[in-house]
C-alpha positions in Angstrom: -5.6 23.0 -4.5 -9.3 23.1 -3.5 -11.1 25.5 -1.2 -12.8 23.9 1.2 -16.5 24.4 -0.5 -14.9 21.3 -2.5 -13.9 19.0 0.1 -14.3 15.5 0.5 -17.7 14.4 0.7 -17.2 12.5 4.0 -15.5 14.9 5.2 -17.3 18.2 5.1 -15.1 21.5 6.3 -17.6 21.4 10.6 -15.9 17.9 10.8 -12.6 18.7 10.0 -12.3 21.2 12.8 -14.2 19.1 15.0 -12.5 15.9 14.6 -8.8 18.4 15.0 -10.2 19.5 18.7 -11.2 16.1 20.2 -8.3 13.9 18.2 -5.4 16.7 17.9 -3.3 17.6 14.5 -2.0 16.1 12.9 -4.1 13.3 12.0 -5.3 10.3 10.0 -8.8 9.9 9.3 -10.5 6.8 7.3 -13.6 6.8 5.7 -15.1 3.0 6.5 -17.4 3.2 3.7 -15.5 4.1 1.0 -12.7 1.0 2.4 -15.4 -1.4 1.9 -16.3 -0.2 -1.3 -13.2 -0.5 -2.6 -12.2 -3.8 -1.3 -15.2 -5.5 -2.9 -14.0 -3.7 -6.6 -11.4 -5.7 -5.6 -13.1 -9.2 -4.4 -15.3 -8.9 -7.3 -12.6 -8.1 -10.1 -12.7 -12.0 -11.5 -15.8 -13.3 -11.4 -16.5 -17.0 -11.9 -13.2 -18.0 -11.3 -11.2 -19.1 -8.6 -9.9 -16.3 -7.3 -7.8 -15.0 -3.6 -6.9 -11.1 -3.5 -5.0 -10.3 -0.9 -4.3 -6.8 0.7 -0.5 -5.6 1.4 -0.5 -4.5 4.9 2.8 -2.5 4.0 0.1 -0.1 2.6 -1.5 0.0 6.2 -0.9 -1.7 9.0 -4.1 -0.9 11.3 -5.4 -3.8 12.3 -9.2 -2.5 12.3 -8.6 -1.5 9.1 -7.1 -5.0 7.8 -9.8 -6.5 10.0 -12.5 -4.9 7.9 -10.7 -5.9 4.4 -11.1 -9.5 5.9 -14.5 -9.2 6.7 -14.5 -7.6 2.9 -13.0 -11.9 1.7 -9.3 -10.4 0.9 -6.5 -12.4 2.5 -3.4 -10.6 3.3 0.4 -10.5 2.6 3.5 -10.2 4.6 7.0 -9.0 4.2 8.0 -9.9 7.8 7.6 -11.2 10.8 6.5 -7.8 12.3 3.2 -7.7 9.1 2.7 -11.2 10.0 1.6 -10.8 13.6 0.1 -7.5 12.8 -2.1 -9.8 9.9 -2.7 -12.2 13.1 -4.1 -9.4 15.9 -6.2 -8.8 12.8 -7.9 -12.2 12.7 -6.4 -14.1 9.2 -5.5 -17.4 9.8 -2.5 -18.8 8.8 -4.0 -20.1 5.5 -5.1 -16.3 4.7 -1.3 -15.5 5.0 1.4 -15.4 2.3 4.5 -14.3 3.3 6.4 -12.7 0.6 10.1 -11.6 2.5 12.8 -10.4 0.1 16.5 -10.6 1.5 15.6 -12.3 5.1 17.3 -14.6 7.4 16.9 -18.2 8.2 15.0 -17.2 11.4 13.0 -15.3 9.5 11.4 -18.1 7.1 11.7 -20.5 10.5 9.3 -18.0 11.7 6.7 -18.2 9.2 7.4 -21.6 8.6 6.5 -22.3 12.4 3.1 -20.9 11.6 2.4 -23.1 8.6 2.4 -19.9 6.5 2.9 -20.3 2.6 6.0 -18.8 2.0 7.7 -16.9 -1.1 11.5 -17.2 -1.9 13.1 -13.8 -3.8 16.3 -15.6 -4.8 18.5 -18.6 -5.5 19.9 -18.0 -2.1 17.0 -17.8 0.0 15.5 -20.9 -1.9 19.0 -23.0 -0.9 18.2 -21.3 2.6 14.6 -22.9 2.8 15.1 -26.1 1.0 16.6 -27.0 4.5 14.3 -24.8 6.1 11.1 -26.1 4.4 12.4 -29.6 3.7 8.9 -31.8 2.7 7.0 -29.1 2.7 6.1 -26.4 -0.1 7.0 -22.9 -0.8 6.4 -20.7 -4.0 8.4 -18.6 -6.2 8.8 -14.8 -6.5 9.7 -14.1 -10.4 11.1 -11.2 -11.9 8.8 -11.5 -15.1 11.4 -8.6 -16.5 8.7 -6.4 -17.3 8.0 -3.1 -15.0 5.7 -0.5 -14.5 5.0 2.5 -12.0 4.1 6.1 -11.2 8.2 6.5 -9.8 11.2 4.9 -11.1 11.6 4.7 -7.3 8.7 1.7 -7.3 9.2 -0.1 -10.4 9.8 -3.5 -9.1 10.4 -5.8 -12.2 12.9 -5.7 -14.8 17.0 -6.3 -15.6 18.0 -4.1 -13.1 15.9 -3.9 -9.9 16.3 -6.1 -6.7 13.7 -8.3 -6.7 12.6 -11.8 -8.0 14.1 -15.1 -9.5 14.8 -14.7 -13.1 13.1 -16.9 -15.5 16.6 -18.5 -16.8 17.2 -19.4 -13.1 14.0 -21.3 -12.3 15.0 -24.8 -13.7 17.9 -24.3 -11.0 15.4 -22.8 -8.3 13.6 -26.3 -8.6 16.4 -28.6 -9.1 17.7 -27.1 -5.4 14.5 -27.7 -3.9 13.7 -30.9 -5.1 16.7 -32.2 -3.7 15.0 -30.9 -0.5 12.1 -32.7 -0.9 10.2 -28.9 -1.4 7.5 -28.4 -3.9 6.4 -25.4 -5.6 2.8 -24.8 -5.0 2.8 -22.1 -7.2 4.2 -18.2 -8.6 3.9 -14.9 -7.4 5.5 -11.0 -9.3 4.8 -7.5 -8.7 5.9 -5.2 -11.6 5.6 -1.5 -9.7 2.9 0.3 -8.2 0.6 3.1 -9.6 0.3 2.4 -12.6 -3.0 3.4 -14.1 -3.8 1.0 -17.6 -3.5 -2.5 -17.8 -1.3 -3.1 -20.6 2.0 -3.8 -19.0 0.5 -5.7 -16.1 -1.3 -8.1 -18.6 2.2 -8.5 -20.4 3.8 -9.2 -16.9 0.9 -12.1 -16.3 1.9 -13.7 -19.4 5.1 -13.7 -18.6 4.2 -15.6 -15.3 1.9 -18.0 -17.0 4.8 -18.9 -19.4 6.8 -19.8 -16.6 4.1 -21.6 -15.0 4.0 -23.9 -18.0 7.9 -25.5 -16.4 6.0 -25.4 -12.9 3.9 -28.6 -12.5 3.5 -28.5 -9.4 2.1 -24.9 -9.4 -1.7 -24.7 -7.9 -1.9 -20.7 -8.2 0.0 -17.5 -10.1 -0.6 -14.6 -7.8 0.0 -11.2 -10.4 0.8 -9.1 -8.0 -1.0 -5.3 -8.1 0.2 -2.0 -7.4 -3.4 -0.7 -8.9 -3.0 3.1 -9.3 -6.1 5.1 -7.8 -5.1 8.4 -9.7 -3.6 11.0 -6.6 -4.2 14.1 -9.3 -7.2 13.9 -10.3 -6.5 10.8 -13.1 -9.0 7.9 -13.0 -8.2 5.1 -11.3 -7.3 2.0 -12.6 -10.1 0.1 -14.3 -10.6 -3.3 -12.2 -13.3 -4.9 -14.0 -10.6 -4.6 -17.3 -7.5 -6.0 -15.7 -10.0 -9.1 -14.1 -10.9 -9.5 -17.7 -7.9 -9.6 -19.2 -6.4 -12.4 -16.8 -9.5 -14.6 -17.0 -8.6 -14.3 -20.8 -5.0 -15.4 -20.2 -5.9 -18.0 -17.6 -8.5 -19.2 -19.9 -6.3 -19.9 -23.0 -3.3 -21.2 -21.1 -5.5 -23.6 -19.0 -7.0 -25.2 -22.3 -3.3 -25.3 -23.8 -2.0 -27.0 -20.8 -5.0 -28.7 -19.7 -4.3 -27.7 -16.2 -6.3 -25.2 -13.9 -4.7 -22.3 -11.5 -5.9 -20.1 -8.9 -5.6 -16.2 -9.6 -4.5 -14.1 -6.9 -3.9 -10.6 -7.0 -2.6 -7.9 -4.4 -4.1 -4.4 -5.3 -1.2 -2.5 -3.0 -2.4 0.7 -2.6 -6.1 0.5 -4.0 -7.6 -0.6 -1.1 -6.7 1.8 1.4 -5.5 5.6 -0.3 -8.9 7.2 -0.8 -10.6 5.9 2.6 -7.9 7.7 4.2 -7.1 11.6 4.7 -4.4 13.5 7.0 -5.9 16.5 9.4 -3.3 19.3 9.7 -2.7 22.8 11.3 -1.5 26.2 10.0 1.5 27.6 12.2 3.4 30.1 9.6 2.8 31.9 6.5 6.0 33.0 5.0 5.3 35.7 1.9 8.7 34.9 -0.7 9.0 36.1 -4.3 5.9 35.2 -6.2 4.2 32.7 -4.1 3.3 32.3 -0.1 5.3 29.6 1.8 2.3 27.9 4.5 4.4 26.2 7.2 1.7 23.5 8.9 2.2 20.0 11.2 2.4 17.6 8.3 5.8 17.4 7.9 7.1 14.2 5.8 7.4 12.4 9.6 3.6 12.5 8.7 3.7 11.2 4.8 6.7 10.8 3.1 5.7 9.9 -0.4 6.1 13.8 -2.1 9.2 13.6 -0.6 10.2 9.7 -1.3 8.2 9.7 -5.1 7.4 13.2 -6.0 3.7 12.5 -5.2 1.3 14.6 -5.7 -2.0 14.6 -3.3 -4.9 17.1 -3.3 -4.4 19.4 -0.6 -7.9 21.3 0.7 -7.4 24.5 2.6 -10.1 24.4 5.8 -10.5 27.7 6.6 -11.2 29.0 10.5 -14.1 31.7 9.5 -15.4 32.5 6.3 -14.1 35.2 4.5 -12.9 36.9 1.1 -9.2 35.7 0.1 -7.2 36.5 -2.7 -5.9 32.9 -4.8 -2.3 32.7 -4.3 0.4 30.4 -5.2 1.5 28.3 -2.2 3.9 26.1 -1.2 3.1 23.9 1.3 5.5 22.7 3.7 6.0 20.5 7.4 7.7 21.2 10.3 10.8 18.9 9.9 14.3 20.3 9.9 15.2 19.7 6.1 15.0 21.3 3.0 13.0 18.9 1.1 10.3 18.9 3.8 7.8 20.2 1.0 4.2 18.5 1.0 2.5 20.3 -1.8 4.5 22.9 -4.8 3.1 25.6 -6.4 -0.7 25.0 -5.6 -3.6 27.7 -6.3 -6.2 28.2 -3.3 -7.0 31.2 -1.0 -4.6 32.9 1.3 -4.5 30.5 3.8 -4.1 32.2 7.9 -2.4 30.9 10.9 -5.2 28.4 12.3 -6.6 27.1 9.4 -6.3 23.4 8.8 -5.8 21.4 5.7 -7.0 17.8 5.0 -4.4 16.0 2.5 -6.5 13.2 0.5 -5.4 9.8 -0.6 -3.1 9.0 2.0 -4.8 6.2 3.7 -1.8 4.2 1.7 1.6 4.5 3.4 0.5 7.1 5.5 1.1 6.1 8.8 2.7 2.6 7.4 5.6 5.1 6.4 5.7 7.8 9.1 8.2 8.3 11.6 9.3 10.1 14.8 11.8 11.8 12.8 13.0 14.9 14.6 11.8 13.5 17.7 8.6 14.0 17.3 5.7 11.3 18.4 3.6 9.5 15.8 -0.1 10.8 15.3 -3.4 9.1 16.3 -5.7 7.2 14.0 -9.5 7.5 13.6 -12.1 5.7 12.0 -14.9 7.2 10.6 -18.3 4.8 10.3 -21.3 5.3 7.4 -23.5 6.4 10.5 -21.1 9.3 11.4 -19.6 7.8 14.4 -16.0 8.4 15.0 -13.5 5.9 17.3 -10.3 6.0 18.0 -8.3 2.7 16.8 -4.4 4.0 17.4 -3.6 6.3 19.9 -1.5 9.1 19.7 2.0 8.7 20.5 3.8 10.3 23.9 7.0 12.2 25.1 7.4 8.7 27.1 6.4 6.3 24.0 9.8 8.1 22.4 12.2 7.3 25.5 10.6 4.5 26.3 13.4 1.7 24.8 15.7 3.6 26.0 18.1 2.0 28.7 
């Protein structure tokens, strides 16, 4: 826990209460700076090759904010429909887009197929599904390269037992079906987890892929997938310019064995967005229990679920209304929703905090607001973006009584 003395550069203790005022509490800030600066780690990661990263809008679904990651020369990937349109308002094209559904109906991939959008097929049923779907055209193949990694066993998404991908066994099968569609494989795409903070498993995933990409002649590109961990307590984030290295190694060896070439691509997940983004809140109740003080606030896990989901941790800074001498307790901070779990920060050190105060929650500029809900009936905060010259705007509004009734019959 920090006091507020060690807040977030960009957003210094006067701006906190400020921005709580004229916006309301709770609510998301972003830092536009520190976005750009990230995506270009990103866009810069694999120099001299040919290279597309791409940015998961199931991280954050603004579109100001993907429209900046654009402007940034990241493409972006979908997981349905809803992402794909969202991707659209944004400004990608339909070559920018790769759709990458996992369990989804026929009008589903019609969808995306409609909009000449590269699709990705998750299983030996969905590829039977699009080789009528797709027929003469060209999709590309998720693969389960059976090697995971993560901060949570809850987002591990490769390995024997988890739900995604084609295994490697079933690919001579996955391309027998489609070839008797007249569908070609332009190329292979995995994700192995998310935040995870050293490359080692990652590169052993990619080699995985590129062994499978050897039965794949048709394949143009091997997308790796990402997940890059940024580090929420304090570790350091994942090293970029040593993963790019390490696949330009990989791609470099297996292109002169094979005497074929392939596009990288890469989607970093939560890298891009988490530290450009903070959540404002509000102090209602302090509740004094046996050996540590209970702070009730307005960031309940309607507001950010992933301590509750993953057991995250995130920095939580204490913003206090006057300065004054406070003893450092032990507090738990916790939200306004009706369960037991609604816990946002255990056992954290920092200065009594009062009724009034307000706390800014770092790193949650990644499924923040992507994840948030109007659980307990209650509406959906606003989103602001802050620019390098200081200026704030608005770019989602906060959500109403009659936003809540309004698909009601």
């Amino acid at each position: 826990m920090n006091a507020a003395s060690e807040s977030l550069p960009w957003l210094p203790a006067p701006l906190v209460g400020d921005l709580v005022r004229e916006h309301g509490s709770p609510l998301y800030v972003y830092h536009e700076p520190t976005l750009r600066a990230r995506c270009r780690e990103v866009a810069l990661m694999m120099p001299g090759r040919d290279f597309h990263p791409s940015v998961s809008i199931k991280t954050n679904g603004n579109p100001t904010l993907l429209a900046i990651a654009r402007q940034e020369g990241l493409r972006g990937d979908a997981m349905s429909p809803g992402e794909i349109l969202l991707l659209e308002r944004a400004g990608f094209r339909s070559d920018e887009i790769f759709f990458i559904p996992n369990n989804v109906s026929r009008e589903e991939l019609v969808f995306a197929h409609e909009r000449g959008i590269l699709t990705s097929l998750d299983s030996l049923d969905q590829v039977r599904l699009a080789a009528d779907v797709f027929a003469g055209g060209e999709v590309a193949l998720r693969i389960n390269p059976l090697v995971g990694d993560g901060h949570h066993g809850k987002v591990v998404t490769a390995g024997a037992r988890v739900k995604f991908g084609i295994l490697p066994s079933e690919v001579p099968q996955a391309l027998e079906i489609l070839a008797a569609g007249r569908v070609s494989v332009a190329g292979l795409n995995q994700h192995i987890g998310s935040g995870f903070l050293t490359a080692e498993r990652y590169l052993e995933a990619a080699n995985a892929l590129l062994e499978v990409c050897r039965g794949v002649p048709s394949a143009r590109f091997a997308d790796f997938g990402g997940g890059f961990g940024i580090g929420y307590g304090g570790e350091t984030r994942l090293d970029l310019s040593a993963v790019g290295a390490g696949l330009s190694c990989l791609l470099a060896d297996w292109e002169r064995e094979t005497g074929r070439s392939l596009r990288a691509q890469v989607e970093p997940g939560r890298y891009v967005f988490a530290e450009c983004g903070a959540i404002l809140g509000t102090v209602h109740a302090i509740k004094e229990r046996v050996g540590i003080h209970v702070a009730g606030c307005d960031i309940g896990f309607n507001v950010l679920q992933r301590p509750v989901l993953y057991d995250s941790y995130h920095h939580i800074d204490l913003v206090p209304q006057e300065v004054s001498d406070r003893p450092l307790v032990d507090v738990q901070w916790v939200g306004n929703i009706c369960e037991s779990g609604d816990i946002l920060g255990h056992d954290r050190k920092c200065p009594l905090p009062k009724v009034g105060d307000h706390l800014v929650v770092r790193d949650a500029g990644a499924y923040g607001w992507a994840m948030s809900s109007s659980y307990n009936a209650r509406p959906r905060a606003a989103e602001v973006l802050l620019a390098g010259d200081g200026s704030v705007r608005t770019i989602r509004r906060r959500e109403t009584w009659e936003d809540l009734l309004s698909a009601l019959p």
